[in-house]
TORKOLVO-778121 format. One record per residue (C-alpha): x negated, y negated, z. Coordinates in steps of 0.2 Angstrom, whole numbers, plus 5000, padded with zeros to 4 digits. Layout:
<pts>
XYZ ...
</pts>
This chain:
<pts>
500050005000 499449824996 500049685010 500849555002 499849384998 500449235009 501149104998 500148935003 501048765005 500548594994 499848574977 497848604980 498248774989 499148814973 498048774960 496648854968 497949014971 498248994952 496349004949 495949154962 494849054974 495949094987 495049155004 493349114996 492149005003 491648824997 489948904993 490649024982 491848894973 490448794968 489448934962 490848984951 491148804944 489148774940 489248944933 490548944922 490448774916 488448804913 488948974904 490348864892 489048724890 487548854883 489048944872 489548784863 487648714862 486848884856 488548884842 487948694839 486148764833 485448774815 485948944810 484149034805 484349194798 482849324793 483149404777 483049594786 484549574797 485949704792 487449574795 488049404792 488249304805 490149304808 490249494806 488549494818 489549384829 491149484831 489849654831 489149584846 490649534855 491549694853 489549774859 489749674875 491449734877 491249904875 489749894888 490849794900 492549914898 491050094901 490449994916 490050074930 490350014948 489950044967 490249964982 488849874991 489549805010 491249735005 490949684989 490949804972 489449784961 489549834943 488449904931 488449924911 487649944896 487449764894 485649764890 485949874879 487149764869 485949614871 484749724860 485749754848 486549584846 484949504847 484749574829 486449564821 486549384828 485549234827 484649194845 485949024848 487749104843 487449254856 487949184870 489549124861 489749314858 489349374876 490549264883 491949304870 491449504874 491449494892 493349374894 494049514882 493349654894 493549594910 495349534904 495849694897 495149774916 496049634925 497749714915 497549874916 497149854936 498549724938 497349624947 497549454940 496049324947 495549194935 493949144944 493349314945 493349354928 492649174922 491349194934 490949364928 490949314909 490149164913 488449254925 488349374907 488349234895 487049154907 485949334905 486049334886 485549154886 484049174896 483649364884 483949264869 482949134872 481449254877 481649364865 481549214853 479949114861 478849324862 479649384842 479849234836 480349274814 479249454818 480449584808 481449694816 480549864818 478849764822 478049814838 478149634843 479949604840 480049764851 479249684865 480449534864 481749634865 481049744881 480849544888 482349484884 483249634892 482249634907 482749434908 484449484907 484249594919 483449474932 484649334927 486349444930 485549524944 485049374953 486749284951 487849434957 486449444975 486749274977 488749294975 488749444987 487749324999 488849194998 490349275000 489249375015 489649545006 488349625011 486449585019 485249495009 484249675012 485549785008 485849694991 483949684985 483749874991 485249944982 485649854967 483949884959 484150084965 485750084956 485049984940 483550044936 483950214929 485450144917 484149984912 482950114906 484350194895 484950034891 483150014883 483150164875 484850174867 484850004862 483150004852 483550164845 485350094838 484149974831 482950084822 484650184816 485450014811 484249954800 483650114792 484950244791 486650174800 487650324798 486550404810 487350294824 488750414825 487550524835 487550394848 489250464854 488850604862 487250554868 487950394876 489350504885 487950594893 487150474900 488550374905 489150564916 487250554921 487250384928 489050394935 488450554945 486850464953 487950314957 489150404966 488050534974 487250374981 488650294984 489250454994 487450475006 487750275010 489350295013 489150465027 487750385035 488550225037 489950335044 488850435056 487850265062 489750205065 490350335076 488750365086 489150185092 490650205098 490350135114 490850235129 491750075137 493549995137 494850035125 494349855119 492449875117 492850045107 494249965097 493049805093 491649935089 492850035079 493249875068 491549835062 491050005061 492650025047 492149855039 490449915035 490850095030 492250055020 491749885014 493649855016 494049685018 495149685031 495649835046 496849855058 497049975074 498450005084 498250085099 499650195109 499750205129 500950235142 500850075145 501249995127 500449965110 499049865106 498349815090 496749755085 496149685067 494649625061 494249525043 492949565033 491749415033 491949275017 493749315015 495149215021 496349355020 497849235025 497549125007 496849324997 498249405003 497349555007 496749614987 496649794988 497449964992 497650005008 497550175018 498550215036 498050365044 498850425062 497350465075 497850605085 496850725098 497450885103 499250835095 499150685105 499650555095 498350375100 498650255086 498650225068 497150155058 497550035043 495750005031 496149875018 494949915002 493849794991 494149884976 495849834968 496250024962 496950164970 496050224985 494850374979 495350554988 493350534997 494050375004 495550455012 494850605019 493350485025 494650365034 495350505040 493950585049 493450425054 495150385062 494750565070 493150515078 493850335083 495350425091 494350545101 493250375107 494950285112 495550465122 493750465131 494050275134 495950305139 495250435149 493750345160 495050195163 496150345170 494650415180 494450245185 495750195192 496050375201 494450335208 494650175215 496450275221 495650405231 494450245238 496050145243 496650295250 495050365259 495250185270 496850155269 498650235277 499450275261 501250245270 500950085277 499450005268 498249955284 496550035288 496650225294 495850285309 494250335302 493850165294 494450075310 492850165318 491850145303 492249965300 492549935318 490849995324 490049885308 490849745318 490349785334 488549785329 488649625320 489149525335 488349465350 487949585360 488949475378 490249445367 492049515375 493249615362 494749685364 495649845355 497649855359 498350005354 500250005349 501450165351 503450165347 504150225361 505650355356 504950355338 505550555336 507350465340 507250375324 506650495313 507650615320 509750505319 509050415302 507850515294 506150505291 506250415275 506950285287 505750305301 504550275287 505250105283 505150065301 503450105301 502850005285 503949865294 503049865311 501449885300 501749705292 502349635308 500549665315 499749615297 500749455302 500249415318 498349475316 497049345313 495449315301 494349445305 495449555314 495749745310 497349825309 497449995310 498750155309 497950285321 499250395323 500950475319 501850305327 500150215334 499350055326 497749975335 497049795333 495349755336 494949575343 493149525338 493549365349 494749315360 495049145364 494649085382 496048965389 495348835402 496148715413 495848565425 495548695440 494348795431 492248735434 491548725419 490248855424 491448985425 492049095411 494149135410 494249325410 494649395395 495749545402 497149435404 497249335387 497249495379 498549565389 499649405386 499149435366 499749605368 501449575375 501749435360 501349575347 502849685356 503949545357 503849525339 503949675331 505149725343 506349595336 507949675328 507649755311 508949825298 508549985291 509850085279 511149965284 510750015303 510449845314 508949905328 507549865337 506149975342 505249965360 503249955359 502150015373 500449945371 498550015380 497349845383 495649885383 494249745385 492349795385 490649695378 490449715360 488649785364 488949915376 490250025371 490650095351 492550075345 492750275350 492550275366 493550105365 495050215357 494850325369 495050215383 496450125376 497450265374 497450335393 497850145395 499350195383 499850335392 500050245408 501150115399 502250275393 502350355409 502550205419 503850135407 502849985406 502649865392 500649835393 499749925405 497649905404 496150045406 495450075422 493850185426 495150305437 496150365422 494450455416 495050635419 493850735410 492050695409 490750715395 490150855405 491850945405 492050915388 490551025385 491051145395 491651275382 490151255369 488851275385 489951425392 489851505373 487951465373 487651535389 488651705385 487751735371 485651725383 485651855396 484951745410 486151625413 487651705421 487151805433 487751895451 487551845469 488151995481 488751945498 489052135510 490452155519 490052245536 490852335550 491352205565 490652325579 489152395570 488752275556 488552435545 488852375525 490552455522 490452365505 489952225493 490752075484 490151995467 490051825466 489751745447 488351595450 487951495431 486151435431 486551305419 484851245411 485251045413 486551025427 485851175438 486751315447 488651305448 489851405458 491451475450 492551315454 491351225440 491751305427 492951485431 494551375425 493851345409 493551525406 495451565410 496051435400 495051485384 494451615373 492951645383 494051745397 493651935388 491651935384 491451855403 492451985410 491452095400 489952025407 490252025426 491052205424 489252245418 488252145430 489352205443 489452395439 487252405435 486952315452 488152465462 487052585449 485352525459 485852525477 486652695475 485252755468 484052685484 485452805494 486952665498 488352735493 489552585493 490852495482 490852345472 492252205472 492752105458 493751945455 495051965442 495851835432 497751815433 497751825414 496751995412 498252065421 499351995408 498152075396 499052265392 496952315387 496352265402 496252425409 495252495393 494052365396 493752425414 493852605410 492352575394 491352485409 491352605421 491252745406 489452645400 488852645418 489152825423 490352735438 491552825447 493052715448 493252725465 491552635467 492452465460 493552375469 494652245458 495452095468 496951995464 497751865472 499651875479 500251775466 499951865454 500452025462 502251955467 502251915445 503951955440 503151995424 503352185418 501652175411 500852165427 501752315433 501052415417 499252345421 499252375439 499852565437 498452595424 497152535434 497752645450 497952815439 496152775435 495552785450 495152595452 495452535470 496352365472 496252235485 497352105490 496251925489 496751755501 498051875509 499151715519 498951585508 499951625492 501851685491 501551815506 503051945510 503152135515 503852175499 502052135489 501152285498 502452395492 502752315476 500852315471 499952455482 498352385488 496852495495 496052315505 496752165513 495752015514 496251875526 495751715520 494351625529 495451475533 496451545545 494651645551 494151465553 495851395564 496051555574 495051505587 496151335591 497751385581 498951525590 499751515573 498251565564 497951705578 499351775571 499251775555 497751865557 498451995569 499852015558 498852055543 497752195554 499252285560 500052285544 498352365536 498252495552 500052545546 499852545527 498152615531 497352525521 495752435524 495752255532 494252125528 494151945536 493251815525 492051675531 491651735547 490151625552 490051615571 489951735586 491751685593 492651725577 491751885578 492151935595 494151875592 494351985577 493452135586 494752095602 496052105588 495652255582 495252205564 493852325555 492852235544 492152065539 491051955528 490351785530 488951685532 488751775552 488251935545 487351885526 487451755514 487751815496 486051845486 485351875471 485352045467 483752095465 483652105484 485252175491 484852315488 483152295502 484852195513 486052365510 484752465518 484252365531 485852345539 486152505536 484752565547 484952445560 486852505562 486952645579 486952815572 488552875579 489552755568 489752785551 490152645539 491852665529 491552725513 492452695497 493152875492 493652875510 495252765509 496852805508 
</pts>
């Protein structure tokens, strides 16, 4: 398709329409002019001369006249023509015909016949292409005349009245062609200059390549037509098939050059395709066409989901709006992978139908350009994902302010860019009855109540302030500075506290975004409890400012407060707590870190050992040794529970081992965890142990406490019975102190009671106590089962529990609890200091 041309307005734009100057530049309008009216001036003058005729041309002159000018014409109409940049060079046999013409023609009327020659050719051309441009064609006939001017006159001044087939009238010929050749040469590079065509060095590269070849045949066919013209003329109908040989010839090396330039243009194009925007690849795309193509004008239009763009570009020394866009032009759809990204519209030079090569090469080019404009497409996609997930990876995505983890990061960059005595404050915000919310209006709603409380606070917050969502329904503030208030009775060299001015700052942010909201039609306001913490900016991070804010928070919420602020006594766990679990898993896994100490417990009259208790130490390798009360509720509450069980069965069970083998033969107790009797394979564990050790079970006494033997769990029951039908003995532990009763002796059989040391210590003073005590030994005398009194440390309590009647005891009076590495030397000691006629109780002698 051919765009329209754009009609111009006023007489000067028509008469240059009219002449086909349109969208041409003043340079090149005045090189036509000087051209054409140089070329008519040399025609009328040459015509003017005194006709001198040698006596051995074949012709007269008005039939060599009308010869030449149907010679030139014929050379014209056979031309040959490529593109070079936008414009289209052509190439014919017009030396040739100057040869010829030279010699049917006297020197002065050739130009006369050139000019009549070239108007019929290029006019006949301009009809049969329906390409009508005056100028073009005047300035074509005009730049040949010019050439056969410049040849004649050569020609004339070297051959001067020579005859024809004289070597020197050969030479003038050879010199009058090669000055046509410069002459029409140079006039058509410095049109394409002009007009910016092409580059100066593309022109005087590629016109000579494409020239030299048919100026060597136009030599040789035009001195051979001479040779045949004036010796034997009817030879010249051999020239037919001869000239259509070469003219195949030279049309294949144009175009097979024509066809190189063009695929590397193509591939120099593409490979510069930037990898950029959408508008760097299309702008690249433009030129890239303009200079493959040589087209004088392209257009790209360029689909996304967001709309169409188009792009065009001009090729340089056309005015396409006055031009009208001469030419065919091609559209071709750019598509990748059935996608469809555009269409690209490449307005030819040529005025003829667009060559097949020219639409399969717009179309691969389309092809690459589209694939550029996908990758483009693409990178602004990846782009914008990018910055997306950046957005995202600091912001809450629901409500737009900071998240938690850039509050810390940001916070803490804040932190260290302050003075290091400067006070800060972090409020942290919490809806109180949130759940209610969500739960009568939806969360869709309790979202919009979040995204509106978030732009309350984004309201009320100040320059350099952060706001953050921390939580489900949390939002914190960080003050970098608050504002010290002073009065009349404040001395200047005191500072205000800050404590307070944050507090007041707190309880203005809940007053506002507790103001009435409307959300999906609903009138309601929202209650906000608020955690004030103040610290100096260089002596605590943001985390620990989080974390002391919120147990500030949880106060509020409990106490029902508006504002509540931290204080050093809500610190519940400690850093070393916190550590606990990870130091408990480190020291389970080294073998000299949790370890026994082994306290006997003895007969009251002999101090015979009648048995011995394990007590779990931890030599923890930074904070020393610690008792069970440091660390035992962190085992029960964790994991951990099984491998330590595990590991003080083993400890426990290998110590009995060694002081049975020095000849002791008594039994070990160990403390059991209320949830290892909840544990149905708890009894396997113990059975394993004891199977490892070689043990007898009636050598391991297991104690429990009373409240977990009063357990109306069934599991307990279960447990319980399966460690008894082993053979493992049971004893009652802190027997007083838990949820006492007749019934747990005969709900939970027991082979030991142990009274606990705190009524040992008050039975001295406490008649209650005494008879606690007493109570406990009767009931063991009737059960027959054994009874041990814990914590005896004096003589008095030693000799009260012997007046009561009560048969064993342990405490600090007979033996602190040691390592085990010597109670076995203690065992044997105290069993051979015991009289002889007293035998300790042993452990298979219980009932």
């Amino acid at each position: 398709m051919t765009a329209p041309p754009v009609t111009g307005t006023g007489v000067r734009r028509s008469w240059i329409e009219a002449a086909g100057l349109a969208g041409r530049s003043r340079a090149v309008r005045a090189l036509t002019a000087a051209v054409v009216g140089l070329a008519v001036l040399v025609a009328v003058g040459g015509a003017l001369l005194p006709v001198s005729r040698p006596v051995d041309r074949p012709l007269s002159v008005m039939a060599g006249v009308g010869l030449a000018a149907l010679l030139v014409a014929a050379g014209q109409l056979a031309r040959l023509r490529f593109r070079l940049g936008r414009g289209v060079v052509s190439v014919s046999w017009g030396e040739a015909a100057f040869i010829i013409g030279f010699v049917v023609v006297p020197p002065g009327w050739l130009p006369l016949a050139t000019l009549a020659g070239a108007v019929l050719a290029w006019a006949v051309l301009s009809w049969l292409d329906e390409h009508h441009n005056v100028a073009e064609v005047a300035h074509l006939a005009a730049s040949l005349t010019l050439g056969a001017a410049g040849a004649a006159t050569v020609a004339r001044l070297i051959g001067g009245d020579a005859p024809v087939l004289s070597i020197r009238t050969q030479v003038a010929l050879v010199g009058g062609a090669l000055t046509y050749l410069l002459i029409t040469f140079g006039l058509a590079a410095l049109t394409l200059t002009l007009h910016r065509d092409a580059a100066t060095g593309q022109i005087f590269a590629r016109i000579p390549y494409a020239k030299i070849p048919m100026f060597v045949g136009n030599i040789l066919v035009g001195l051979g037509a001479v040779f045949t013209l004036v010796r034997g003329p009817v030879w010249l109908l051999a020239f037919g098939p001869g000239l259509w040989l070469l003219q195949r010839t030279y049309r294949f090396h144009l175009r097979a050059e024509e066809e190189r330039r063009m695929w590397e243009a193509f591939a120099a194009a593409t490979s510069a395709l930037p990898g950029g925007t959408e508008r760097e690849v299309a702008a690249a795309g433009l030129r890239g066409a303009l200079d493959v193509f040589g087209a004088r004008r392209v257009e790209i239009d360029v689909r996304t989901p967001e709309g169409e763009h188009r792009y065009a570009e001009d090729g340089p020394g056309q005015d396409n709006l006055l031009a009208g866009l001469p030419g065919p032009a091609i559209t071709r759809s750019m598509a990748v992978a059935g996608e469809v990204v555009g269409e690209l519209t490449v307005w030819l030079a040529e005025p003829t139908l667009p060559a097949p090569r020219d639409e399969a090469a717009i179309s691969a080019y389309g092809d690459a350009l589209a694939a550029a404009l996908h990758d483009a497409a693409a990178r602004v996609q990846v782009t914008e994902l990018r910055e997306q997930a950046t957005y995202n990876f600091v912001h809450d995505p629901l409500t737009g302010v900071l998240n938690r983890a850039s509050l810390l990061a940001d916070g803490d960059r804040m932190l260290r860019g302050l003075e290091r005595d400067r006070h800060v404050a972090l409020l942290l915000l919490d809806v109180n009855g949130f759940r209610e919310v969500n739960g009568t209006l939806g969360h869709r709603c309790g979202d919009e109540v979040l995204g509106l409380i978030a732009e309350r606070l984004g309201e009320l917050s100040r320059e350099s302030e952060l706001v953050a969502r921390v939580g489900d329904d949390e939002f914190a503030l960080l003050i970098p500075t608050i504002a010290t208030l002073t009065d009349s009775a404040t001395p200047l060299r005191e500072t205000p506290s800050p404590l307070p001015l944050a507090v007041r700052r707190a309880r203005e942010l809940g007053e506002h975004i507790g103001q009435p909201m409307e959300i999906a039609g609903v009138r309601l306001a929202v209650e906000i409890a608020v955690g004030v913490v103040v610290a100096r900016a260089g002596q605590v991070e943001l985390a620990e400012m989080v974390r002391r804010a919120s147990l500030a928070l949880d106060q509020a919420k409990q106490q029902e407060m508006a504002v509540a602020t931290y204080d050093t006594s809500q610190d519940v766990l400690t850093t070393d707590e916190l550590a606990l679990l990870a130091e408990l898993q480190d020291a389970l896994a080294t073998d000299d870190q949790i370890v026994l100490h082994l306290q006997p417990a003895v007969d009251l009259v002999t101090a015979a050992p009648s048995g011995v208790e394990a007590l779990v130490r931890w030599r923890h390798p930074r904070r020393g040794q610690l008792s069970p009360n440091d660390f035992i509720r962190t085992v029960e509450h964790t994991e951990l529970l099984t491998p330590f069980t595990h590991r003080v069965l083993d400890l426990a069970l290998s110590a009995a081992a060694s002081w049975n083998q020095a000849g002791v033969d008594l039994p070990v107790s160990v403390n059991v965890s209320a949830r290892s009797l909840l544990d149905p394979g708890f009894p396997g564990q113990v059975a394993d142990a004891l199977r490892r050790h070689r043990t007898p079970a009636s050598r391991l006494v297991l104690e429990i406490t009373e409240s977990v033997a009063v357990s109306e769990q069934a599991i307990v029951d279960d447990v319980l019975a399966a460690l008894r039908g082993a053979g493992v003995q049971l004893s009652l532990d802190d027997f007083g102190t838990g949820y006492s009763s007749l019934a747990i002796v005969t709900r939970a059989p027991v082979d030991e009671i142990k009274i606990d040391r705190s009524f040992v210590d008050d039975m001295i003073d406490s008649p209650a106590a005494e008879a606690v005590v007493r109570g406990a030994v009767e009931l063991g005398a009737r059960l027959g089962v054994r009874v041990v009194a814990e914590g005896v440390e004096t003589t008095e309590q030693r000799a009260a529990l012997i007046a009561l009647g009560c048969p064993t005891a342990q405490g600090y009076h007979f033996s602190r609890p040691m390592p085990s590495d010597r109670i076995v030397q203690a065992l044997v000691q105290l069993a051979e200091a015991a009289p002889n006629n007293i035998r300790p109780l042993r452990a298979d002698d219980a009932s």
